[in-house]
CHARMM-style PDB file with segment names, atoms N, HN, CA, C and O in Angstrom:
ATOM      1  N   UNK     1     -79.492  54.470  43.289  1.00  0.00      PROA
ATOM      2  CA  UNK     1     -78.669  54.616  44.469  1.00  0.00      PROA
ATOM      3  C   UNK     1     -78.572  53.235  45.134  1.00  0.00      PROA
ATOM      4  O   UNK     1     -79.596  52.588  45.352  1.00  0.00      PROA
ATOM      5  N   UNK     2     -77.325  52.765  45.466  1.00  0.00      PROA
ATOM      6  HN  UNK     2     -76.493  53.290  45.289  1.00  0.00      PROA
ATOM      7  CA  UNK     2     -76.942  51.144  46.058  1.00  0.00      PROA
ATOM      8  C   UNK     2     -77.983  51.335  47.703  1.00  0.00      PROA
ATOM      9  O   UNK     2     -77.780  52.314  48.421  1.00  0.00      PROA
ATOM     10  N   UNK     3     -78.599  50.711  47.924  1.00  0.00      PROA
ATOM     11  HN  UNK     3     -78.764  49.915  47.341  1.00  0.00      PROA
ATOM     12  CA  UNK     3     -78.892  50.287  49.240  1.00  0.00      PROA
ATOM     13  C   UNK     3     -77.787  49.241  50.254  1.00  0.00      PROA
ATOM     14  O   UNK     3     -77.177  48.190  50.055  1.00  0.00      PROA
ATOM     15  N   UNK     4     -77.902  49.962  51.127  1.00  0.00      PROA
ATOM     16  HN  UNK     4     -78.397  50.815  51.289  1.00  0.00      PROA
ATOM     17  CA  UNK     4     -76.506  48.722  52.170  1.00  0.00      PROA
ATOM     18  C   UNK     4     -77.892  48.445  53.828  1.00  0.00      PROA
ATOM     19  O   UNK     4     -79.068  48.770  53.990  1.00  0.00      PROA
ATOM     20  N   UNK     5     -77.406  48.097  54.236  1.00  0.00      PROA
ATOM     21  HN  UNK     5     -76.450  47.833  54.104  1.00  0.00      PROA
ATOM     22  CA  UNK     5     -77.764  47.237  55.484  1.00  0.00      PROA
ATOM     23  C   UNK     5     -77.201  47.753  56.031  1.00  0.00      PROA
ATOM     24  O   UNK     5     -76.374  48.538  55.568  1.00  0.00      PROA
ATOM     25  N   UNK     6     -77.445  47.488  57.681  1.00  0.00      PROA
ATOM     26  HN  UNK     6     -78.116  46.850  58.058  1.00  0.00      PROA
ATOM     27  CA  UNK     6     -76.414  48.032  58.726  1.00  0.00      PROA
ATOM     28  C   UNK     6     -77.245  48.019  59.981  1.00  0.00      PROA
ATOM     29  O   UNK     6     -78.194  48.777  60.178  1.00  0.00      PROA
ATOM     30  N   UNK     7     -76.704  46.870  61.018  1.00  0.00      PROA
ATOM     31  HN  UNK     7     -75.933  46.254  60.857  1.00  0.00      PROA
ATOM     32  CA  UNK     7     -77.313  46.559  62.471  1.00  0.00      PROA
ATOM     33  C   UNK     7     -76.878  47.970  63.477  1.00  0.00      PROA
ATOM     34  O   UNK     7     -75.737  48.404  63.632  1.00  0.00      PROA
ATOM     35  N   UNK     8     -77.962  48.434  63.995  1.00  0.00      PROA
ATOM     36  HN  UNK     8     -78.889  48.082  63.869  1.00  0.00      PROA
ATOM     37  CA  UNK     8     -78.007  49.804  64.787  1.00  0.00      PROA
ATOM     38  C   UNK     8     -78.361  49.455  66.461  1.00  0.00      PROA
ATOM     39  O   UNK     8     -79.323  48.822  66.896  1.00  0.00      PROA
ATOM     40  N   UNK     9     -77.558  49.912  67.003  1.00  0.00      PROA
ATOM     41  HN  UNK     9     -76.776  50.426  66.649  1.00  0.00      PROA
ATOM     42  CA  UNK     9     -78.112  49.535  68.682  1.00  0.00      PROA
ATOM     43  C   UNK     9     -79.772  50.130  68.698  1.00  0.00      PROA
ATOM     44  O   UNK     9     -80.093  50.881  67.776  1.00  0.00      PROA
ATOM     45  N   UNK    10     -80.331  49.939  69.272  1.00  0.00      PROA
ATOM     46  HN  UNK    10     -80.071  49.329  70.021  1.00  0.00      PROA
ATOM     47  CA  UNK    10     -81.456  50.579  69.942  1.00  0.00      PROA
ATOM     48  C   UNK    10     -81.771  51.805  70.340  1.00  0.00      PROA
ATOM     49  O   UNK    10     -82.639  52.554  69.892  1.00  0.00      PROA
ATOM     50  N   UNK    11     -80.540  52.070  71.756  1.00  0.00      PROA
ATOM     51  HN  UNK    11     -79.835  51.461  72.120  1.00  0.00      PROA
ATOM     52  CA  UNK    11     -80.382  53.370  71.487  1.00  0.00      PROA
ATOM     53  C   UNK    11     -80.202  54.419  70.654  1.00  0.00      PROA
ATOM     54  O   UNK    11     -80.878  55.439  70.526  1.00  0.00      PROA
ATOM     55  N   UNK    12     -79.012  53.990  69.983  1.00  0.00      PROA
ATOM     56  HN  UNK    12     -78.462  53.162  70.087  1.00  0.00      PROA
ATOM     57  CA  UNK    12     -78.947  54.983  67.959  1.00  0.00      PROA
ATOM     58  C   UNK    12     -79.983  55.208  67.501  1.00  0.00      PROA
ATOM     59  O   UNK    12     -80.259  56.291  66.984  1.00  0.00      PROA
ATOM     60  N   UNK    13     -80.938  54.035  67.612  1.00  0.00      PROA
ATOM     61  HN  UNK    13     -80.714  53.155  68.032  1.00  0.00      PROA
ATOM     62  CA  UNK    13     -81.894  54.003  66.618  1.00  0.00      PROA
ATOM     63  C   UNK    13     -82.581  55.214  67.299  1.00  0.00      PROA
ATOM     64  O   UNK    13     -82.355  56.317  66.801  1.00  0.00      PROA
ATOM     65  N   UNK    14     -83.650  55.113  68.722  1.00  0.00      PROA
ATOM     66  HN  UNK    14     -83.834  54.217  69.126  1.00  0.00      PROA
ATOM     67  CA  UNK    14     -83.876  56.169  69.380  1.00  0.00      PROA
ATOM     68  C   UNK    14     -83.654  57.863  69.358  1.00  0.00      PROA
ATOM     69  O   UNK    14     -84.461  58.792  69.313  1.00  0.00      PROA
ATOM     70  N   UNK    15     -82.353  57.813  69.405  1.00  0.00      PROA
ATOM     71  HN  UNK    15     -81.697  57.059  69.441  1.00  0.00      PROA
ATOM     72  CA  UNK    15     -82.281  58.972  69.868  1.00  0.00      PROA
ATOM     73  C   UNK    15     -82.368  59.513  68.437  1.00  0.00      PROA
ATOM     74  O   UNK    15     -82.992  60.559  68.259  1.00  0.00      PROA
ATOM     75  N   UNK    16     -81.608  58.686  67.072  1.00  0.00      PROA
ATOM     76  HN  UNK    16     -81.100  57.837  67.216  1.00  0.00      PROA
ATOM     77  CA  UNK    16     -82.007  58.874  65.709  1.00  0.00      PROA
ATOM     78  C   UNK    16     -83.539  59.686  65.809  1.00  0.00      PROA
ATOM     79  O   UNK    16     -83.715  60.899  65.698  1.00  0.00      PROA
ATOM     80  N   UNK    17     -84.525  58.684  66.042  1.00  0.00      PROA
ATOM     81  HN  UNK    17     -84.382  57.699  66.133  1.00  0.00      PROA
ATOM     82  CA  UNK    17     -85.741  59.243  65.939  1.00  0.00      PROA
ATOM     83  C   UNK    17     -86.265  60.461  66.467  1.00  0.00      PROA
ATOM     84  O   UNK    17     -87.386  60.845  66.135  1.00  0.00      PROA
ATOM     85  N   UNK    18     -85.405  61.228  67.420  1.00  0.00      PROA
ATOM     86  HN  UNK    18     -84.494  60.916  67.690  1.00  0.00      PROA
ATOM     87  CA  UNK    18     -85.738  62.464  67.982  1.00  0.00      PROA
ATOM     88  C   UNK    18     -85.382  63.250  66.917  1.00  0.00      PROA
ATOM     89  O   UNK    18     -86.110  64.241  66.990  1.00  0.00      PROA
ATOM     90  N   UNK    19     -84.623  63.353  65.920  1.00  0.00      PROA
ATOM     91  HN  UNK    19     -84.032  62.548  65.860  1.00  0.00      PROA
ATOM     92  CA  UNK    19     -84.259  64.136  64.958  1.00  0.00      PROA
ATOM     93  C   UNK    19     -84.792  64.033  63.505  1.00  0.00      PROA
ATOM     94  O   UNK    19     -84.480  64.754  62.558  1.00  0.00      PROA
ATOM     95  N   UNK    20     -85.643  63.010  63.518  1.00  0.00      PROA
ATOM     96  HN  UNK    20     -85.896  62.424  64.288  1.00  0.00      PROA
ATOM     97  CA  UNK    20     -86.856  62.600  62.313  1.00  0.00      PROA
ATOM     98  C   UNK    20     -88.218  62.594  62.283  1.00  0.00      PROA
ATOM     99  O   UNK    20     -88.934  62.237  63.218  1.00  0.00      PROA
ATOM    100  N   UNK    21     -88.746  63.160  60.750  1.00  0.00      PROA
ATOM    101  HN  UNK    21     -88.164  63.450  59.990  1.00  0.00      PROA
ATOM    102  CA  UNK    21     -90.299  63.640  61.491  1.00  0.00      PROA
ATOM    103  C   UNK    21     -90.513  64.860  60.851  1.00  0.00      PROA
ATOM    104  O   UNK    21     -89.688  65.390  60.107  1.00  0.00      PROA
ATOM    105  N   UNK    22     -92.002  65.474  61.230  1.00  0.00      PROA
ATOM    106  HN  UNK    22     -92.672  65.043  61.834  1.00  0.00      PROA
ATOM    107  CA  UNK    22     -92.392  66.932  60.889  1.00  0.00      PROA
ATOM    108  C   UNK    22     -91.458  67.760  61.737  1.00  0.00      PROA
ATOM    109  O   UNK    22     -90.758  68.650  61.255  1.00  0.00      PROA
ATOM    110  N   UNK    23     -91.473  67.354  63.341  1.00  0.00      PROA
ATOM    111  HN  UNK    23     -92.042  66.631  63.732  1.00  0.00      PROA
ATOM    112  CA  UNK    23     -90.462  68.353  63.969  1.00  0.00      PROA
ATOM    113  C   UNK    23     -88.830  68.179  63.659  1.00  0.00      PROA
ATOM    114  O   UNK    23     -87.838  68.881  63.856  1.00  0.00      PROA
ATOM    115  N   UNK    24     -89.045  67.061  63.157  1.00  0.00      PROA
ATOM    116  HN  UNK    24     -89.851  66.491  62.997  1.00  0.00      PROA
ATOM    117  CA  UNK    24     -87.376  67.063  63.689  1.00  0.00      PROA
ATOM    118  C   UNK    24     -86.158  67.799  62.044  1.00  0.00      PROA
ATOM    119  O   UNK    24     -86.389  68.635  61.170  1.00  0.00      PROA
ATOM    120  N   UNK    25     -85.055  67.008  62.326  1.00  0.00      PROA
ATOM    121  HN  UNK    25     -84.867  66.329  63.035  1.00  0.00      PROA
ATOM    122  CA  UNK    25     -84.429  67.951  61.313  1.00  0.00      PROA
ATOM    123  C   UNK    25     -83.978  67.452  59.666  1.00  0.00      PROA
ATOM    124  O   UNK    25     -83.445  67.938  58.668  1.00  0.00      PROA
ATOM    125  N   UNK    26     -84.560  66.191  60.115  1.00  0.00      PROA
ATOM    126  HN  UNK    26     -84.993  65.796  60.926  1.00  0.00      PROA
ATOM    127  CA  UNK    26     -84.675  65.575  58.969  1.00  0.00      PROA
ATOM    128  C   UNK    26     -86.070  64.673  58.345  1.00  0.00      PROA
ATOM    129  O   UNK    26     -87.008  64.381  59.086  1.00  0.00      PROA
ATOM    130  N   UNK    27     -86.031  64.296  56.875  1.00  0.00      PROA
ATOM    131  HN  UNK    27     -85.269  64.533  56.273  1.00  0.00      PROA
ATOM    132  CA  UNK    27     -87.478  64.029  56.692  1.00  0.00      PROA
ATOM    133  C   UNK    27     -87.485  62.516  57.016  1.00  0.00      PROA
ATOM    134  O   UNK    27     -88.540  61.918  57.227  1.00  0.00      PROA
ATOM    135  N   UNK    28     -86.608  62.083  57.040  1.00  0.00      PROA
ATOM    136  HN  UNK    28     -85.751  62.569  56.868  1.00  0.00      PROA
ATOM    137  CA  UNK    28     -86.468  60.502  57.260  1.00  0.00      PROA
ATOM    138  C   UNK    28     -85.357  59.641  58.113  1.00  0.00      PROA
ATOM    139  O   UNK    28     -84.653  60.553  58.547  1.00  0.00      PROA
ATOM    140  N   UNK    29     -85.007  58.888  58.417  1.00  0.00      PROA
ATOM    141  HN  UNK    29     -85.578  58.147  58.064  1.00  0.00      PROA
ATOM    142  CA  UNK    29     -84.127  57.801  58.984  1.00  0.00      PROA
ATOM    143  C   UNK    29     -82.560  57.806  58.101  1.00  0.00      PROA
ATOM    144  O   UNK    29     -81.451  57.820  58.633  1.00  0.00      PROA
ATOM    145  N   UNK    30     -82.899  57.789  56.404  1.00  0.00      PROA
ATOM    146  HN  UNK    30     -83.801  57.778  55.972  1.00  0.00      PROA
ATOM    147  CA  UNK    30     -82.167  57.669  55.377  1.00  0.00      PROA
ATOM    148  C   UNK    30     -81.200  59.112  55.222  1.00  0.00      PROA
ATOM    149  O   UNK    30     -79.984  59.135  55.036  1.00  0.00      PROA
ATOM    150  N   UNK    31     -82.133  60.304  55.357  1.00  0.00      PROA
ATOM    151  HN  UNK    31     -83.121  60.285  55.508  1.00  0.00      PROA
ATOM    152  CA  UNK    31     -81.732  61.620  55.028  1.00  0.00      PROA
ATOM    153  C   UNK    31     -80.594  61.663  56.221  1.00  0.00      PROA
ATOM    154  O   UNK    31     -79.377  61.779  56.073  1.00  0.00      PROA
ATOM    155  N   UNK    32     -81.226  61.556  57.253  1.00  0.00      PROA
ATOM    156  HN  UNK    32     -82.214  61.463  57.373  1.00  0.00      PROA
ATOM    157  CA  UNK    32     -80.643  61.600  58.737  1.00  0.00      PROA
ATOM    158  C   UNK    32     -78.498  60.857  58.728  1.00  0.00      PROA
ATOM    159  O   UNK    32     -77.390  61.314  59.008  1.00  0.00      PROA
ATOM    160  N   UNK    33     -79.132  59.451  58.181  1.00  0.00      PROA
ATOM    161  HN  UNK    33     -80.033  59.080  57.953  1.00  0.00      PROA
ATOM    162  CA  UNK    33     -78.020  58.776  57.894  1.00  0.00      PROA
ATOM    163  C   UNK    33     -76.786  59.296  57.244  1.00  0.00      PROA
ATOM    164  O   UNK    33     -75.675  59.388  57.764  1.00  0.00      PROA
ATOM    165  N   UNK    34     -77.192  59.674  55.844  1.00  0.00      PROA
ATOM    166  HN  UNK    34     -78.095  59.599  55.421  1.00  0.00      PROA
ATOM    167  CA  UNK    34     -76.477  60.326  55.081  1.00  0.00      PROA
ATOM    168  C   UNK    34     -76.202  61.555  55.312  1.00  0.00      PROA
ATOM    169  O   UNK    34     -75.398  61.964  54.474  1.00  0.00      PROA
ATOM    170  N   UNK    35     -76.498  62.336  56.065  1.00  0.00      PROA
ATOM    171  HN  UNK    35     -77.150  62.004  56.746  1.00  0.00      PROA
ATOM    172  CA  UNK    35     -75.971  63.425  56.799  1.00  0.00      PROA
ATOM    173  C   UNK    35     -74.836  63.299  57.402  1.00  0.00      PROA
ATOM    174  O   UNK    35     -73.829  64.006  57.439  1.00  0.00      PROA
ATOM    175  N   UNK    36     -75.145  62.223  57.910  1.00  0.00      PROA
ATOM    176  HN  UNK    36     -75.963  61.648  57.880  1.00  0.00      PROA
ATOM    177  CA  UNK    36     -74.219  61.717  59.495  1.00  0.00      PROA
ATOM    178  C   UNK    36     -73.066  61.370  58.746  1.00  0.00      PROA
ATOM    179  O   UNK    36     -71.954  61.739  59.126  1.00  0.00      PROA
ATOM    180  N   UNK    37     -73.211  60.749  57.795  1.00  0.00      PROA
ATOM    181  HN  UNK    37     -74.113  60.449  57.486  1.00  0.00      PROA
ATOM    182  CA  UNK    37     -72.039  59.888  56.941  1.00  0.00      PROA
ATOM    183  C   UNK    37     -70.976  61.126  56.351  1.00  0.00      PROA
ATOM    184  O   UNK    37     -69.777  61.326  56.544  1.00  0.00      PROA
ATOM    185  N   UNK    38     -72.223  61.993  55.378  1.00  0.00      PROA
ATOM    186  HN  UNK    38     -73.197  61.830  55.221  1.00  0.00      PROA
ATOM    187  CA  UNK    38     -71.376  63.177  55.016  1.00  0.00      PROA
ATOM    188  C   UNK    38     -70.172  64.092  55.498  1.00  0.00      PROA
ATOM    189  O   UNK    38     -69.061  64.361  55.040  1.00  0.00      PROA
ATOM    190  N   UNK    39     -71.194  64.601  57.108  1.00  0.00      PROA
ATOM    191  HN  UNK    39     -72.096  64.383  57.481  1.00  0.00      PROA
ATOM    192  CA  UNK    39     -70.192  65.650  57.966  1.00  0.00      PROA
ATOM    193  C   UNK    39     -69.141  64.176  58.622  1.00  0.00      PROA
ATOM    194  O   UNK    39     -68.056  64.711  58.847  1.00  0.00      PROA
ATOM    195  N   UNK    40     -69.050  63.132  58.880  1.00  0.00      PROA
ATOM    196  HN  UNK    40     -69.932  62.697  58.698  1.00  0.00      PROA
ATOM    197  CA  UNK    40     -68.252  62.451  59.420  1.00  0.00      PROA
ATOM    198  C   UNK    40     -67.151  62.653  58.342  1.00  0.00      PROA
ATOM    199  O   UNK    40     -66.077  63.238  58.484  1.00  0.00      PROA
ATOM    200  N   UNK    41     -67.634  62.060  57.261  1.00  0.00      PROA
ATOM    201  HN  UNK    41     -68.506  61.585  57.146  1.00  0.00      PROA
ATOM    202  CA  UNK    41     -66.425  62.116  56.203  1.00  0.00      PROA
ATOM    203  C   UNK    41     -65.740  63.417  56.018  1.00  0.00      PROA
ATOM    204  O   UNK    41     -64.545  63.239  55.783  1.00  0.00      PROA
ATOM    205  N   UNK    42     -66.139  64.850  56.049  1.00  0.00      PROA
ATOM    206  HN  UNK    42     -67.110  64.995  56.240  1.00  0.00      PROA
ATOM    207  CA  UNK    42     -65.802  65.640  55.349  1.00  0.00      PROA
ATOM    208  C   UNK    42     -64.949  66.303  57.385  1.00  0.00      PROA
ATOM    209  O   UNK    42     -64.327  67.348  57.577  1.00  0.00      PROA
ATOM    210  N   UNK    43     -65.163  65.623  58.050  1.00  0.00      PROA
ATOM    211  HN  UNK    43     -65.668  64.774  57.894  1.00  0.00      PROA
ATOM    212  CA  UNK    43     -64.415  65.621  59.695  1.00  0.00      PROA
ATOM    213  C   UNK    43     -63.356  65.159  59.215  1.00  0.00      PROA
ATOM    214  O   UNK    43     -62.415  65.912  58.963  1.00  0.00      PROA
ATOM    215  N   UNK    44     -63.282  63.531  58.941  1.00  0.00      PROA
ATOM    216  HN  UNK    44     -64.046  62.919  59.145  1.00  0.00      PROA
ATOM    217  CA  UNK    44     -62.255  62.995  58.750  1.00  0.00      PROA
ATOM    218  C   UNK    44     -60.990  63.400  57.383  1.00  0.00      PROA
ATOM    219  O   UNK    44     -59.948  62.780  57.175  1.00  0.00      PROA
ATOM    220  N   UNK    45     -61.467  64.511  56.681  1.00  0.00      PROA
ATOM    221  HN  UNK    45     -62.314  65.015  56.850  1.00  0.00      PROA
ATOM    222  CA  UNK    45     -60.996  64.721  55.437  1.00  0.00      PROA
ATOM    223  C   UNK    45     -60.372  66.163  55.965  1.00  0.00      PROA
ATOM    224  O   UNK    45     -59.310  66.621  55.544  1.00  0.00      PROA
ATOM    225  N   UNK    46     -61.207  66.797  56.952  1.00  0.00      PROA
ATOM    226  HN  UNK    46     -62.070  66.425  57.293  1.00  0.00      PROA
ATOM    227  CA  UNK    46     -60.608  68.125  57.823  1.00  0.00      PROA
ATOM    228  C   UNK    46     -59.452  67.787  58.560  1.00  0.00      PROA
ATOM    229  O   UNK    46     -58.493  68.557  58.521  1.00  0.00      PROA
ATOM    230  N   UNK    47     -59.400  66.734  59.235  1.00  0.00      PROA
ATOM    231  HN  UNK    47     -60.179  66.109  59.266  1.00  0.00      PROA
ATOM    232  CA  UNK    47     -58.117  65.938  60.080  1.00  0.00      PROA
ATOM    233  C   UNK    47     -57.615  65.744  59.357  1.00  0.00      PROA
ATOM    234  O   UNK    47     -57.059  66.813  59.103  1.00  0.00      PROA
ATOM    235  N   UNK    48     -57.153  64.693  58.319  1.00  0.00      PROA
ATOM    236  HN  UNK    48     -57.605  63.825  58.526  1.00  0.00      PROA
ATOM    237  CA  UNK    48     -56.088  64.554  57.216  1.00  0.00      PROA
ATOM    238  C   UNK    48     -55.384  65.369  56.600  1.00  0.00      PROA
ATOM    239  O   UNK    48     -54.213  65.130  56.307  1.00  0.00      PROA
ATOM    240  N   UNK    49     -56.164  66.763  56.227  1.00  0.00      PROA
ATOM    241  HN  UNK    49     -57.116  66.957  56.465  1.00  0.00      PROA
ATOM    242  CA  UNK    49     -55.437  67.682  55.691  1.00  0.00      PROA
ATOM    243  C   UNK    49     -54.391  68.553  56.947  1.00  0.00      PROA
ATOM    244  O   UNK    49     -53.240  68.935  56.734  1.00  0.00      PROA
ATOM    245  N   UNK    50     -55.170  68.721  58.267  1.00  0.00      PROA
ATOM    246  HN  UNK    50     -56.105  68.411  58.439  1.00  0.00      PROA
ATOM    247  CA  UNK    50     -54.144  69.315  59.526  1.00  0.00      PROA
ATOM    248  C   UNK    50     -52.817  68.510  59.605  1.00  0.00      PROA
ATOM    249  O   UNK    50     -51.815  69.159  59.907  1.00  0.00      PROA
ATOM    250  N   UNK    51     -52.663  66.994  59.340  1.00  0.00      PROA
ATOM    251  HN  UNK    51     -53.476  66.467  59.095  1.00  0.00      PROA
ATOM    252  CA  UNK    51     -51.807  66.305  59.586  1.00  0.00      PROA
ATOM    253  C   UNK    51     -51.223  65.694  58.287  1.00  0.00      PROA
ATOM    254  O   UNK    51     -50.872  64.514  58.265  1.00  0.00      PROA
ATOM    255  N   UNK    52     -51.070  66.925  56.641  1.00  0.00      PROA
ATOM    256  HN  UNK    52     -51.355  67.883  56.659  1.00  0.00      PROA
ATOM    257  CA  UNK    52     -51.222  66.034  56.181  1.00  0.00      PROA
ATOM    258  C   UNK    52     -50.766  64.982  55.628  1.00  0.00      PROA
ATOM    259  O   UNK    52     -49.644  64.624  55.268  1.00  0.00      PROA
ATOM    260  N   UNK    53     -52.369  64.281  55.599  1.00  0.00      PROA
ATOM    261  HN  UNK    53     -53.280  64.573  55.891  1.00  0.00      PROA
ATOM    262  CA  UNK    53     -52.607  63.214  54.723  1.00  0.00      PROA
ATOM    263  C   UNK    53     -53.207  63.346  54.016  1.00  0.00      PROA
ATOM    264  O   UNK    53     -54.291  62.784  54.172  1.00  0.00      PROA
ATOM    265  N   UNK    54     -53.078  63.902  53.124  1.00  0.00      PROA
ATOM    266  HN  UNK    54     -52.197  64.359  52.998  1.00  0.00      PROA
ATOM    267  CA  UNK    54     -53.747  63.779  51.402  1.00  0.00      PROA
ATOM    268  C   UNK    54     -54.250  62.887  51.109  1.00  0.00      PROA
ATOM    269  O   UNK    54     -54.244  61.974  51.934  1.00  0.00      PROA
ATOM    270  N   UNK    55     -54.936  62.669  49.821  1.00  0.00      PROA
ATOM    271  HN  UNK    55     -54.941  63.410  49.150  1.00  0.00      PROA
ATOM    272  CA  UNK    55     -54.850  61.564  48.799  1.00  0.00      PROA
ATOM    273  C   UNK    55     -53.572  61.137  48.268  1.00  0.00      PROA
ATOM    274  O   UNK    55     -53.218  59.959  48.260  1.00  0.00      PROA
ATOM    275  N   UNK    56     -53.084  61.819  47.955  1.00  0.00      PROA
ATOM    276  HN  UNK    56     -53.371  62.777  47.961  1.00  0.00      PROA
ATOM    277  CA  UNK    56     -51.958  61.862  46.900  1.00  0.00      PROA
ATOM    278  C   UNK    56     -50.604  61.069  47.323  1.00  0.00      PROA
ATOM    279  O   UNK    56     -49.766  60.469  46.650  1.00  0.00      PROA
ATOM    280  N   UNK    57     -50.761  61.365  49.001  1.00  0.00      PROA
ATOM    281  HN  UNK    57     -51.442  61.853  49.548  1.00  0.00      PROA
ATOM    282  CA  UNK    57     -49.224  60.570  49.400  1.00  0.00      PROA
ATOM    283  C   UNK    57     -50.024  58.711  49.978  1.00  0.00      PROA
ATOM    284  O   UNK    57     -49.522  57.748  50.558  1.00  0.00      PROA
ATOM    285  N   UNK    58     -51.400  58.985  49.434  1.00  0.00      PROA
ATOM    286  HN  UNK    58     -51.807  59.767  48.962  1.00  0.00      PROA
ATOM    287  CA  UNK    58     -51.658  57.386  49.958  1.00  0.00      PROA
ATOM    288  C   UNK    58     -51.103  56.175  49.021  1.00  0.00      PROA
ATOM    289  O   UNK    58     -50.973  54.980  49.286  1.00  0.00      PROA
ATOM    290  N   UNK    59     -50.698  57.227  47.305  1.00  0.00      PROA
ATOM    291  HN  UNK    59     -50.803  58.197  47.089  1.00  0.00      PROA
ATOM    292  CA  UNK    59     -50.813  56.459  46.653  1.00  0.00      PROA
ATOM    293  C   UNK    59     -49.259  55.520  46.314  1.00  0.00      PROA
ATOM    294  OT1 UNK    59     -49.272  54.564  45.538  1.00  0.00      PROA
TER     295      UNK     59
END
């Protein structure tokens, strides 16, 4: 799996950490991330199709 970088405010980072952990809802920082990335993308892929924008007419 590619590793990337990526500068995080403080706060992000923070409030990140309320949701990582034994209590929280993820097991790590990484899991957490890729969550975030996932439902963002599959948001932005829900909007495209209401208005749409496909793949198909990008090309």
């Amino acid at each position: 799996m590619p590793k990337i970088s990526v500068e995080v405010p403080a706060e992000l980072l923070t409030d990140l950490d309320r949701h990582v952990g034994e209590d929280g809802k993820f097991v790590n920082r990484s899991e957490a991330i890729r969550a975030s990335i996932r439902k963002t993308l599959d948001t932005l892929d829900e909007i495209d199709a209401r208005h749409d924008r496909l793949d198909d007419e990008s090309e």
